[in-house]
C-alpha positions as CSV (number, residue, x, y, z in Angstrom):
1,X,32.9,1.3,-63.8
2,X,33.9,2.7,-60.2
3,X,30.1,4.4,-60.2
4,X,28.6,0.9,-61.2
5,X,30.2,-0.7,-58.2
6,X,29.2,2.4,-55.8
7,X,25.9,2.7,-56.6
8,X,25.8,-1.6,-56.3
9,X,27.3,-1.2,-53.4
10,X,24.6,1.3,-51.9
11,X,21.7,-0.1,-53.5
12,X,22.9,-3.5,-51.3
13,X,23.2,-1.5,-48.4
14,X,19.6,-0.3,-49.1
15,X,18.3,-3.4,-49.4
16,X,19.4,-4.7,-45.9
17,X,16.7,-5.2,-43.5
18,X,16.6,-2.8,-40.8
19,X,17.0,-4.3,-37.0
20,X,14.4,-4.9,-35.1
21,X,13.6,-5.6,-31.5
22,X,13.2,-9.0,-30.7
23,X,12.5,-9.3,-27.2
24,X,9.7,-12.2,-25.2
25,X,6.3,-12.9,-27.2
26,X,3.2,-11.4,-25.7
27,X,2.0,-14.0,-24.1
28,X,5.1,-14.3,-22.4
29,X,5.3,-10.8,-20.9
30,X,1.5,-10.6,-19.7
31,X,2.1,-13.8,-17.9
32,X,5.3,-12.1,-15.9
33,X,2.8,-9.5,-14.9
34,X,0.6,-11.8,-13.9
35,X,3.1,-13.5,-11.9
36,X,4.6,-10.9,-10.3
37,X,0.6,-9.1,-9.8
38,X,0.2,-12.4,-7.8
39,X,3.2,-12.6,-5.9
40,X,3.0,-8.5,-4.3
41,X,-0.6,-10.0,-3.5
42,X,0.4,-13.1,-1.5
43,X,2.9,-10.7,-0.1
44,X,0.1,-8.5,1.2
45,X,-1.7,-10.9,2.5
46,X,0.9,-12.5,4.3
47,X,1.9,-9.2,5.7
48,X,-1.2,-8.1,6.8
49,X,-1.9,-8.8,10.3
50,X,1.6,-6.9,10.9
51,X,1.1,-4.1,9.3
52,X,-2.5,-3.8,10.6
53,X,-1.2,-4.3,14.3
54,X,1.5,-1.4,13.1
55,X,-1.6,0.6,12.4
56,X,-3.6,-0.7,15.4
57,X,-1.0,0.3,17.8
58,X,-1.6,3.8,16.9
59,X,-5.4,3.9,17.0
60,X,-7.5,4.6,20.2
61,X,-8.4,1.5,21.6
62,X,-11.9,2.0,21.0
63,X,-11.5,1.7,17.0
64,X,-9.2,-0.9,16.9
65,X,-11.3,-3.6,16.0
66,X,-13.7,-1.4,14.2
67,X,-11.0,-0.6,11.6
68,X,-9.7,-3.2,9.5
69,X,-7.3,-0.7,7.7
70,X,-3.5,-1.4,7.7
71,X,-3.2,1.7,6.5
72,X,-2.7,4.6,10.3
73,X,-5.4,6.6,10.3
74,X,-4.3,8.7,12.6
75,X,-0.7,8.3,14.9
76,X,-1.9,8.3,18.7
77,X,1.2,7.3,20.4
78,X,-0.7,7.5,23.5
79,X,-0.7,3.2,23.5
80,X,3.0,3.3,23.4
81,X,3.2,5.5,26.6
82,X,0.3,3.4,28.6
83,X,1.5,-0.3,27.3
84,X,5.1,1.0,28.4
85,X,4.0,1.2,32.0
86,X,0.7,-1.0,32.0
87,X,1.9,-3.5,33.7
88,X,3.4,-2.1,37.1
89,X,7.1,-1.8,36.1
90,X,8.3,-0.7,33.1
91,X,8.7,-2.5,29.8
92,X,12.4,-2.6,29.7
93,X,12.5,-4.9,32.6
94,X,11.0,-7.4,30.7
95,X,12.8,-6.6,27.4
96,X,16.1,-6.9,29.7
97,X,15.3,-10.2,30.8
98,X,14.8,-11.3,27.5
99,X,17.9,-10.0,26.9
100,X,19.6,-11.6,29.3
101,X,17.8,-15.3,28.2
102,X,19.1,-14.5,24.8
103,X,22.6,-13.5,25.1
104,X,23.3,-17.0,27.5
105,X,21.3,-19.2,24.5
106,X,23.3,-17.6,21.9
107,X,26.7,-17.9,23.5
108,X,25.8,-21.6,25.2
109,X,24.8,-22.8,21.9
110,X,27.8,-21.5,19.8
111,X,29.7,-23.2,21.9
112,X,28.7,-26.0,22.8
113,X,27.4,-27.2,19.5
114,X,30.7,-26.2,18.0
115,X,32.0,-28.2,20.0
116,X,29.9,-31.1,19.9
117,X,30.0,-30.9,16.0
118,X,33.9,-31.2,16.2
119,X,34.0,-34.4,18.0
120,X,31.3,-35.9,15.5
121,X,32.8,-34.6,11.9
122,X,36.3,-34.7,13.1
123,X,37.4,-37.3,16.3
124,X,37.0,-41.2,15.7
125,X,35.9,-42.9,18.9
126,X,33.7,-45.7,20.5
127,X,30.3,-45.9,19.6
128,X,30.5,-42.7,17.6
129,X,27.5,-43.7,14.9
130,X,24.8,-44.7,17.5
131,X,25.8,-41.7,19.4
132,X,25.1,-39.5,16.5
133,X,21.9,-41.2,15.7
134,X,20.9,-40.8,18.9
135,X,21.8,-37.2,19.0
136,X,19.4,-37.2,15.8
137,X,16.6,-38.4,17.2
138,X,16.0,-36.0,19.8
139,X,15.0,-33.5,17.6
140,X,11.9,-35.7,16.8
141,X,11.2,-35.6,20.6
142,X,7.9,-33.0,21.2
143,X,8.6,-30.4,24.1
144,X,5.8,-31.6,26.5
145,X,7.5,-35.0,26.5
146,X,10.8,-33.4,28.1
147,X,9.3,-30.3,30.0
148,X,8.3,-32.8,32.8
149,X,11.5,-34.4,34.1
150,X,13.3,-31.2,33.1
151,X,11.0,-29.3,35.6
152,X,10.9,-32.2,38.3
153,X,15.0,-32.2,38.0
154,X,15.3,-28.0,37.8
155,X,12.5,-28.3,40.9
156,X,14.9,-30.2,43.3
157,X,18.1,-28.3,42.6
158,X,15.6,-25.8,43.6
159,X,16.0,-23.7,40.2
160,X,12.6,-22.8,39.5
161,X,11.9,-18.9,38.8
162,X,15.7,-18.5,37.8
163,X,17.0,-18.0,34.3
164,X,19.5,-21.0,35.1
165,X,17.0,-23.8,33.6
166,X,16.5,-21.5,30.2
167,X,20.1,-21.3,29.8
168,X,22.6,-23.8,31.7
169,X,21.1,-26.8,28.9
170,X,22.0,-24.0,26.0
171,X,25.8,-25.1,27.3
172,X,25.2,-28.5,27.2
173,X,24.4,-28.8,23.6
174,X,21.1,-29.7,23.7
175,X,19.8,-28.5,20.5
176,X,21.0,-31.0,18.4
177,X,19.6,-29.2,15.2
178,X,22.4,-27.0,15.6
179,X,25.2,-29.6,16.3
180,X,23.8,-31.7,12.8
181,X,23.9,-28.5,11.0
182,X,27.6,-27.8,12.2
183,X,28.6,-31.4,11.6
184,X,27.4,-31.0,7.6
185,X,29.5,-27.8,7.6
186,X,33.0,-29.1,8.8
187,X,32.0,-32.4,6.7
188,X,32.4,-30.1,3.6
189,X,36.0,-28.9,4.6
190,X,38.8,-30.0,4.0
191,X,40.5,-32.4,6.2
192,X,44.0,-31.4,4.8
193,X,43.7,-28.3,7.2
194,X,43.7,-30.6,9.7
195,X,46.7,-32.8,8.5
196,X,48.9,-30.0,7.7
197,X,48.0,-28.1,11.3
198,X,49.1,-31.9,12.8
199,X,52.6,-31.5,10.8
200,X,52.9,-28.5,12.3
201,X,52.5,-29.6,16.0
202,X,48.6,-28.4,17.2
203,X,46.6,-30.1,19.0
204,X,43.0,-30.7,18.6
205,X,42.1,-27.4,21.0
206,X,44.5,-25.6,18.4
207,X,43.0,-27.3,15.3
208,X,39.6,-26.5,16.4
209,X,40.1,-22.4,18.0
210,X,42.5,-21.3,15.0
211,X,41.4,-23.4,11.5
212,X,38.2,-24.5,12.2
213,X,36.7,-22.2,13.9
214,X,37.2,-18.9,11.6
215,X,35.8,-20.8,8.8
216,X,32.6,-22.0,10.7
217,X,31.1,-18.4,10.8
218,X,28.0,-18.6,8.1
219,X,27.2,-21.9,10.2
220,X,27.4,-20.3,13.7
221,X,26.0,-16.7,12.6
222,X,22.9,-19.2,11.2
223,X,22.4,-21.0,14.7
224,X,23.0,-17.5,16.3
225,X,20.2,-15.9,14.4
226,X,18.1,-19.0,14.7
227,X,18.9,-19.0,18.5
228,X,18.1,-15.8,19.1
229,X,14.4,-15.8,17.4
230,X,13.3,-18.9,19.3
231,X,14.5,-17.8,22.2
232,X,13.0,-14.6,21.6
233,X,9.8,-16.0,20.5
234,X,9.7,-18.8,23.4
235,X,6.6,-18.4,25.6
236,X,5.7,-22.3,27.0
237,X,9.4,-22.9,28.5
238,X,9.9,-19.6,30.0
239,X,6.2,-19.3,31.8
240,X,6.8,-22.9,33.3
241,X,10.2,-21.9,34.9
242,X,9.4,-18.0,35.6
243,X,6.6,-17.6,38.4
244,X,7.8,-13.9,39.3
245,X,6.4,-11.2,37.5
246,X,9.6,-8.9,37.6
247,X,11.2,-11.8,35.6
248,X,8.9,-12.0,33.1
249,X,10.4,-12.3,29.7
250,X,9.0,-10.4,26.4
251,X,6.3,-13.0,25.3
252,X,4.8,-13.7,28.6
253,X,4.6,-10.0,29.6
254,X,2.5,-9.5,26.4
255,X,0.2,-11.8,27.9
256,X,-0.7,-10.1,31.1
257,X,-2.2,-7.3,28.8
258,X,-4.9,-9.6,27.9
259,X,-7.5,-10.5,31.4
260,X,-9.7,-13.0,30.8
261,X,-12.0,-12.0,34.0
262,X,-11.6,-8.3,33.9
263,X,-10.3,-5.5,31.0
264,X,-8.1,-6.7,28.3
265,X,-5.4,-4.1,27.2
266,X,-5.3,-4.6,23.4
267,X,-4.0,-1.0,22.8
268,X,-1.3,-1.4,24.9
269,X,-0.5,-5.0,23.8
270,X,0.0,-4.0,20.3
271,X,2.2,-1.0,20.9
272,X,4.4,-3.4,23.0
273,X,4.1,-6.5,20.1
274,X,5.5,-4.0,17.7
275,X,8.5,-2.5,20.6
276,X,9.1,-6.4,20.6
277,X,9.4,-7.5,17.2
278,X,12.0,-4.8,16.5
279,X,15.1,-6.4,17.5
280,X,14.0,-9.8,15.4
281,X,13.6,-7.6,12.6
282,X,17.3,-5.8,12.9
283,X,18.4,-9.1,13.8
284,X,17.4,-11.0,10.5
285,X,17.8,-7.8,8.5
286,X,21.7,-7.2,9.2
287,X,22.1,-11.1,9.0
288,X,20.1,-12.5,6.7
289,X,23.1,-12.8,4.0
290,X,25.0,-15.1,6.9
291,X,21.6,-16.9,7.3
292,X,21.2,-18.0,3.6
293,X,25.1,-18.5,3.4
294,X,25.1,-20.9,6.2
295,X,21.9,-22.9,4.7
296,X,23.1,-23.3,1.5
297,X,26.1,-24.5,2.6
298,X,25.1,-27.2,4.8
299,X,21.9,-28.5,3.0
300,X,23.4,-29.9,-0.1
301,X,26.3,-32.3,2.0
């Protein structure tokens, strides 16, 4: 009887179906290739004009536009060393200068749009909607609508060809992207923190330095990073209000390369395009988790 049951027993055991791998249909998987086989190629065309200024930049001038290859053909850093002194004074000047722009944006705007943001999301006073949708509106107003007065009114403080006009409205919280963007950030806190700081005795100064302010930093690491590339990048403001070639900036010293009447630089422009565009891309690399942080959690309030 015990043998019946044992040799049941492994006859069932026999007759079980083996496992098998069940994973996506066919049709399935070939379309992720094809996905992904389009995606790498929207990639490389999106990236191409980089990559082939990369590999223009260490061409001789002569083949540059001979050679559509993003792939260096050879690595002539001889552009580097011309474009570095091409234009009378060396290149740092200009990348100093930028500098310089940059870190008075950056701070100005941290702190005055923090600021600004606090007395919209958190401060009840007169007239506080219509000054908020006033605040809004400005962003839909075009730069060549403002540049005018701005200039006439820089012109007769006599400011022109100082960085005072790029920076000084920075402190004035002028970008009023950044303000709305803070205000949907402290909208999403709290407003216990700022009950329980009042039982405790602070003041708004307190409320705003010591609670607030610690918890703001995805939104101000966003408008820092966001400050930082536009500022960068700006070419219209800063070669209206800068007339003297030793305080050029970044973008309008990569202009002078190119001569309209006499012998355009290209060489030398593109080893100097890719010296500038290395600080945007550590910038965005190190703080790109800040960047999406602070988006996400401002653009669903």
């Amino acid at each position: 009887m015990t043998d019946t049951l044992t040799m049941d027993s492994s006859e069932r055991q026999n007759e079980r179906p083996t496992p098998t791998w069940s994973g996506p249909p066919l049709r399935t998987r070939i379309w992720t290739v094809v996905k992904h086989i389009l995606m790498l190629t929207a990639v490389l065309f999106s990236l191409y004009p980089v990559l082939w200024m990369v590999a223009s930049s260490l061409r001789p001038e002569s083949t540059i536009f001979t050679n559509t290859s993003f792939i260096p053909d050879s690595f002539d850093v001889s552009n580097y060393v011309h474009g570095w002194n091409a234009l009378g004074q060396p290149f740092g000047v200009y990348l100093v200068n930028s500098t310089i722009i940059v870190a008075g944006a950056v701070i100005g705007n941290l702190i005055a749009c923090s600021m600004a943001a606090y007395a919209f999301a958190r401060l009840k006073f007169r007239f506080q909607r219509p000054a908020f949708a006033v605040m809004l509106l400005t962003i839909m107003l075009p730069l060549p609508v403002v540049i005018v007065p701005q200039y006439v009114v820089w012109a007769q403080l006599g400011l022109i060809n100082t960085f005072v006009p790029l920076i000084l409205p920075k402190f004035l919280a002028t970008d009023a992207f950044f303000v709305f963007l803070m205000v949907q950030f402290l909208r999403g806190l709290p407003k216990e923190l700022d009950e329980a700081a009042r039982l405790d005795g602070a003041g708004h100064w307190r409320i705003f330095g010591q609670i607030l302010l610690p918890l703001m930093t995805p939104a101000l690491a966003t408008t820092a990073i966001f400050t930082f590339l536009w500022t960068w990048n700006d070419f219209f403001g800063q070669l209206i209000y800068l007339t003297d070639p030793t305080k050029y900036t970044v973008p309008v010293a990569l202009r002078a390369f190119i001569d309209v009447q006499g012998q355009s630089s290209y060489g030398g422009m593109f080893a100097m395009s890719v010296v500038s565009i290395l600080p945007m891309l550590l910038i965005f690399t190190f703080g790109q988790k800040y960047l999406i942080r602070g988006i996400a959690t401002t653009g669903g309030k």
